[in-house]
C-alpha positions in Angstrom: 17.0 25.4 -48.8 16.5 22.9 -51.7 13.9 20.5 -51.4 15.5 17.4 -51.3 17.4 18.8 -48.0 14.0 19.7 -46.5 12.6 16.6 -47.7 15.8 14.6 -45.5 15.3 16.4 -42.5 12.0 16.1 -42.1 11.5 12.5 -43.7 14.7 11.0 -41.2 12.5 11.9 -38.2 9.7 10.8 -39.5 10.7 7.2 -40.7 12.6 6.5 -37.5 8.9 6.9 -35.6 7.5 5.1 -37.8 9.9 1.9 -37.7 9.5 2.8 -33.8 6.4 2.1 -33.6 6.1 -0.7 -35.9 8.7 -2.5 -33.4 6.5 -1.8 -30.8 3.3 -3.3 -32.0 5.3 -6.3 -33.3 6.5 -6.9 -29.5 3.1 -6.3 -28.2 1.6 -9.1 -30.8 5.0 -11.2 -29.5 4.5 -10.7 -25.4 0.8 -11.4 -26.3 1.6 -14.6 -27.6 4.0 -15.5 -25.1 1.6 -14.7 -22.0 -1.0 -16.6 -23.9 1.5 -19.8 -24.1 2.2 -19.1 -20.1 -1.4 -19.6 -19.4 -1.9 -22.3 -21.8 0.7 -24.0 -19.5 -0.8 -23.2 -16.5 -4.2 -24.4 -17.7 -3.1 -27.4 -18.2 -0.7 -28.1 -14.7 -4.6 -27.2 -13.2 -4.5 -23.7 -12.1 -7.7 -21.9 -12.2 -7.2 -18.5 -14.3 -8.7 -15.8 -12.8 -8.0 -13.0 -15.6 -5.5 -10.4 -15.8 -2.6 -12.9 -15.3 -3.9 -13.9 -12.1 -4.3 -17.9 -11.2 -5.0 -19.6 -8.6 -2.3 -22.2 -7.1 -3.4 -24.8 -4.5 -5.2 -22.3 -2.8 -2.5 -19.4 -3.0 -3.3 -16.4 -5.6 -0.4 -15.8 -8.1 0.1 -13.8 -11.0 1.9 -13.5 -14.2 2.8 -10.1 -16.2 5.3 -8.9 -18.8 5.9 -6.0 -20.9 7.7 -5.2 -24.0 10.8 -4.5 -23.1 14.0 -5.1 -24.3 12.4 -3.4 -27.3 15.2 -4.8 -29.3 15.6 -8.1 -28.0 12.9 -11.1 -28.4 12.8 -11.6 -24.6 10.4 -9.9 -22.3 10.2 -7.6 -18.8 8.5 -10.8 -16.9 7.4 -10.5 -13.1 5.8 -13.1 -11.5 4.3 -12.9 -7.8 2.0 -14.7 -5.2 0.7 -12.9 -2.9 0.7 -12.9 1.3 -0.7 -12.4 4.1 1.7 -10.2 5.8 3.8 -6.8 5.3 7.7 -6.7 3.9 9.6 -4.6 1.5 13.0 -6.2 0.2 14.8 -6.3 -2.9 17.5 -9.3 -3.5 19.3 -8.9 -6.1 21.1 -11.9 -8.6 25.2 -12.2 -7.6 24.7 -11.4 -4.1 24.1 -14.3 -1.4 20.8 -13.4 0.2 20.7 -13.0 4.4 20.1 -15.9 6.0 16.4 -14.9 6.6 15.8 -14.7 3.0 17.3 -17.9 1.8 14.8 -19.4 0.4 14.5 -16.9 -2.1 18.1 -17.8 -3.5 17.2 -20.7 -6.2 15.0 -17.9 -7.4 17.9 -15.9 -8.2 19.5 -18.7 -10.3 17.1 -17.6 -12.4 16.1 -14.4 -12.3 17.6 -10.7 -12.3 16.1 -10.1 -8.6 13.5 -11.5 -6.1 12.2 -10.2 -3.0 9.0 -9.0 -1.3 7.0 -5.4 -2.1 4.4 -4.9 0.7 2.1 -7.8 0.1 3.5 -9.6 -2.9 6.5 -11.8 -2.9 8.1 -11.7 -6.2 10.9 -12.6 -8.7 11.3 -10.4 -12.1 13.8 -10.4 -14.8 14.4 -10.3 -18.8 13.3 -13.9 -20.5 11.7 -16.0 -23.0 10.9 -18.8 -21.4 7.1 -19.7 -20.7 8.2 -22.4 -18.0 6.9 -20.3 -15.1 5.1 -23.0 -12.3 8.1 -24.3 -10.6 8.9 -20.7 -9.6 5.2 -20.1 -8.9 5.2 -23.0 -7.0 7.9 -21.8 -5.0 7.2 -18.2 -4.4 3.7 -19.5 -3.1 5.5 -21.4 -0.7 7.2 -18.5 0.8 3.9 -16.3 1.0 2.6 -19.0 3.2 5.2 -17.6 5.4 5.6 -15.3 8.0 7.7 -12.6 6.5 7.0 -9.2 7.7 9.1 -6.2 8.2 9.7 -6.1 11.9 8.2 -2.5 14.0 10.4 -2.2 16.9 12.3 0.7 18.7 11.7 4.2 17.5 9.7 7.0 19.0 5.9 7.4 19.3 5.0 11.4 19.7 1.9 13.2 21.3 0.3 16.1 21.5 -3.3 16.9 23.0 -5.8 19.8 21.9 -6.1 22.2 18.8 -2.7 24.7 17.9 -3.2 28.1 18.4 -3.3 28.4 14.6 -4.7 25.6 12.9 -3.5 25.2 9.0 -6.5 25.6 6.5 -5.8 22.7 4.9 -5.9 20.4 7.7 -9.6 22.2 9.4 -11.3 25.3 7.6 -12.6 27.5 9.2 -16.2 26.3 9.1 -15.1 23.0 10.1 -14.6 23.1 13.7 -17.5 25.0 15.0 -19.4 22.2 13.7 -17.2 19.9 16.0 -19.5 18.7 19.0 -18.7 20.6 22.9 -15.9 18.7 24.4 -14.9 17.3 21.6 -11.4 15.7 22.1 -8.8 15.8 19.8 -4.9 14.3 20.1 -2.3 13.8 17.0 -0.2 10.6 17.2 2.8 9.9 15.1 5.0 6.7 14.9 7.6 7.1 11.9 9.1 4.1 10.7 10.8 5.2 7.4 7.7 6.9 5.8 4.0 8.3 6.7 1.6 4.9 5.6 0.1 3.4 8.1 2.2 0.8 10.5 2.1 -2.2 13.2 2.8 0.5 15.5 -0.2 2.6 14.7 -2.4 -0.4 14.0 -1.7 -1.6 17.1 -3.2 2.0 19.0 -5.8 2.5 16.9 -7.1 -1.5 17.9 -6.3 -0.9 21.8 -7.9 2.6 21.3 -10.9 0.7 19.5 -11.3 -2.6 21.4 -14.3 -4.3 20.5 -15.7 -2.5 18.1 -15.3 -2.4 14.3 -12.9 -0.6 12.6 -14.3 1.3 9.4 -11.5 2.2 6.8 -12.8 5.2 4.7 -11.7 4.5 1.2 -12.7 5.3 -2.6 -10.7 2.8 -3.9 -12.0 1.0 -6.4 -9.8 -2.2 -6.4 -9.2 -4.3 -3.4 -8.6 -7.5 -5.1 -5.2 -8.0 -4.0 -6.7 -7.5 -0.1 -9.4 -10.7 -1.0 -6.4 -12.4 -2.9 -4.1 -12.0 0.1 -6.2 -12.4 3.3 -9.6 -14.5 1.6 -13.0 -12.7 1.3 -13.5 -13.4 4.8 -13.8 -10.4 6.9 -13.4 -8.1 3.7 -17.0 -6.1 3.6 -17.4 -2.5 1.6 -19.9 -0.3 2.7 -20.5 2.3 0.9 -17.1 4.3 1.1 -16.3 2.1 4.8 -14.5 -1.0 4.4 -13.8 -3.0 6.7 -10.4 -5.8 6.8 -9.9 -8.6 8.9 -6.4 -7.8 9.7 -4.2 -5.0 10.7 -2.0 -6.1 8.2 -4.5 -5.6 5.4 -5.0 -2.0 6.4 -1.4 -2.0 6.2 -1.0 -4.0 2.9 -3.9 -1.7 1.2 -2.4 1.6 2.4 1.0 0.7 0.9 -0.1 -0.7 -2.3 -1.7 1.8 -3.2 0.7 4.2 -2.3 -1.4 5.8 1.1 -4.0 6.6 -1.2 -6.0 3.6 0.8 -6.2 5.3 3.9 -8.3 8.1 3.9 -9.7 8.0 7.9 -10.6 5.6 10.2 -14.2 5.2 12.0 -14.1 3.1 15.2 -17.8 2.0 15.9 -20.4 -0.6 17.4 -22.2 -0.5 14.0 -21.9 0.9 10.4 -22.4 4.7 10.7 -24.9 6.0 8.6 -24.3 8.5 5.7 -21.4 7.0 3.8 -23.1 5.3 0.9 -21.3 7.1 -2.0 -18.8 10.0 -0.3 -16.1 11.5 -2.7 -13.1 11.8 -1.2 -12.7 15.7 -0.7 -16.1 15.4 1.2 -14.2 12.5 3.6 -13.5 15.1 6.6 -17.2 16.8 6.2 -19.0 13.4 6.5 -17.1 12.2 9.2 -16.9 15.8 11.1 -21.2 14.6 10.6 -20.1 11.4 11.9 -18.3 12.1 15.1 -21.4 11.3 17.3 -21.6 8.0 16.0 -18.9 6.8 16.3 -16.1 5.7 19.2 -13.3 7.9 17.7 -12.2 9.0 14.1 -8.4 9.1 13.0 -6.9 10.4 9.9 -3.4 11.3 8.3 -2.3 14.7 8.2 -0.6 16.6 5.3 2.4 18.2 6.0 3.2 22.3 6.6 3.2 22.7 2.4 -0.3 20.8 2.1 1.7 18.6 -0.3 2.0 15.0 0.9 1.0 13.3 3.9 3.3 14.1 7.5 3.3 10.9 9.4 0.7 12.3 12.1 -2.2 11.2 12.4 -5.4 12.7 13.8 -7.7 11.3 16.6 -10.9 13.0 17.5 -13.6 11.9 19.6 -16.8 13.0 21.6 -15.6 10.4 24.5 -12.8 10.9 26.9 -10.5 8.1 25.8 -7.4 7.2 27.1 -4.4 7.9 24.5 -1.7 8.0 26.7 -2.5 4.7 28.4 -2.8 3.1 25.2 0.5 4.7 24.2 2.4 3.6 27.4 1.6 0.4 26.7 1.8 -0.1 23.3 5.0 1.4 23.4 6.6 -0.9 26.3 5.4 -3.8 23.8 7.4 -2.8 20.6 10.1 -0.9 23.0 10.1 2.7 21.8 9.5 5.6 23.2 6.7 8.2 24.0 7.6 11.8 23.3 5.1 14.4 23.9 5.8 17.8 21.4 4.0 20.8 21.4 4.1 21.8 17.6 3.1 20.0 14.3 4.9 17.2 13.7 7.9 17.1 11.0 10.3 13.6 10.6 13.2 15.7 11.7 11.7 15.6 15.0 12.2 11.8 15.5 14.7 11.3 12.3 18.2 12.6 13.5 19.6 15.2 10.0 22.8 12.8 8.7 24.5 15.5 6.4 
């Protein structure tokens, strides 16, 4: 092959990464600038930066972010957000009229390619250039302040009681339970609503199971600033690898940001349980299998019958007779589903009908 030829087909390639790449710094310099023009402007209306794009607005927490894309274009990927205090998950989209629960998202949509809420955040994103961003902070703060949370009502609660005859591995090894307490009590709850995080509907057991005593959320996460930014610091305290919230819906919130990797038990107790100052999280079941004296009860999520992603059951073990049922019954009458009591694992397909 002459060399010239070689030379083409190898140089082409090469040329077009490198003009690639050289677009791609040149945007990153760009959005840089632009995101440091946005917060010049922010500065100066009087909002507080907070770093990493977040400010705060007349006592709501917002944030600003954009990335390089439309490589080709000189506008930018730009989200903006504020965040709330309760639990939704809605996309709205520009060209259609919003519901009428929603309206007040649709001047955002004048302007933007979509608005909406994801989990704790309520948001508008879309392809711009304009640094002008605090009239629509203003107004998505405004509709964090309110009450817009996805609705848990209907569907079906299942139970069962006691161990299966055959237990997976992966849910307790065989040197697991012998180190389980006599009497030890164990039921598995499940209350699908779409997909396994944790819900209102489960919240609302595990607090009427719990009653007056603290709820300890077993965690490694290494971030909850968006908890603090959406609920205050008030009632937000990490021990160790426990954290507690001060709302049901910031168990929620956490477990769906961070895509259920919040949730990695639950410890019901008068006082912090020993033990848990620095627990990775494949030791989380052994320390609180150590724990189980301690503490009131101790829930977790299940994975499924491939040991690949979580079911949607969860786990309830204690040393103390409690009452399950009775908390079921009556949590159940409140959001108006059902209580169904299986005798196997649980699967979706128990309490999602198969639409082919």
């Amino acid at each position: 092959m002459p060399v010239v030829a070689v030379c083409v087909l190898l140089g082409l390639p090469l040329l077009a990464l490198l003009a690639g790449w050289l677009r791609l710094k040149k945007k990153e310099l760009a959005r840089d600038a632009y995101l440091d023009e946005v917060g010049a402007r922010l500065r100066a209306a009087g909002l507080e930066p907070l770093g990493w794009g977040v400010y705060r607005l007349e006592g709501k927490f917002v944030k600003v972010e954009a990335g390089t894309n439309p490589l080709l274009s000189r506008r930018f990927s730009v989200r903006i957000a504020a965040w709330s205090d309760t639990v939704h998950e809605f996309e709205l989209r520009r060209g259609a009229k919003p519901p009428y629960e929603f309206e007040g998202f649709a001047p955002l949509l004048e302007r933007w390619d979509s608005a909406g809420k994801f989990n704790l955040e309520c948001y508008a994103a879309g392809v711009r250039s304009d640094p002008e961003l605090l009239p629509d902070l203003k107004l998505l703060a405004g509709l964090a302040g309110q009450p817009l949370a996805k609705p848990c009502r209907g569907k079906t609660f299942t139970v069962r009681e006691g161990f299966e005859a055959k237990v997976p591995q992966w849910h307790w090894r065989h040197d697991q339970r012998p180190r389980l307490p006599d009497g030890t009590h164990r039921w598995c709850v499940s209350y699908w609503h779409g997909d396994p995080y944790l819900n209102a509907g489960l919240m609302k057991l595990f607090e009427a199971l719990a009653g007056t005593r603290r709820k300890f959320y077993i965690s490694d996460a290494e971030d909850l600033s968006f908890a603090e930014y959406a609920f205050g610091r008030r009632g937000l305290d990490v021990h160790g690898t426990l954290v507690e919230l001060p709302h049901a819906a910031a168990a929620i919130g956490a477990d769906r940001t961070l895509d259920g990797e919040f949730f990695g038990g639950l410890l019901a107790a008068g006082e912090v349980p020993a033990g848990w100052d620095d627990v990775p999280r494949y030791r989380f079941h052994d320390r609180a299998i150590d724990s189980i004296r301690q503490v009131h009860f101790y829930a977790r999520r299940l994975f499924d019958e491939e040991f690949s992603w979580y079911s949607g059951e969860y786990e309830i073990l204690s040393v103390h007779p409690l009452d399950v049922r009775g908390a079921l019954t009556r949590v159940a009458e409140e959001l108006g589903a059902q209580v169904l009591e299986i005798d196997r694992r649980f699967h979706k397909r128990i309490v999602v009908p198969l639409d082919w």
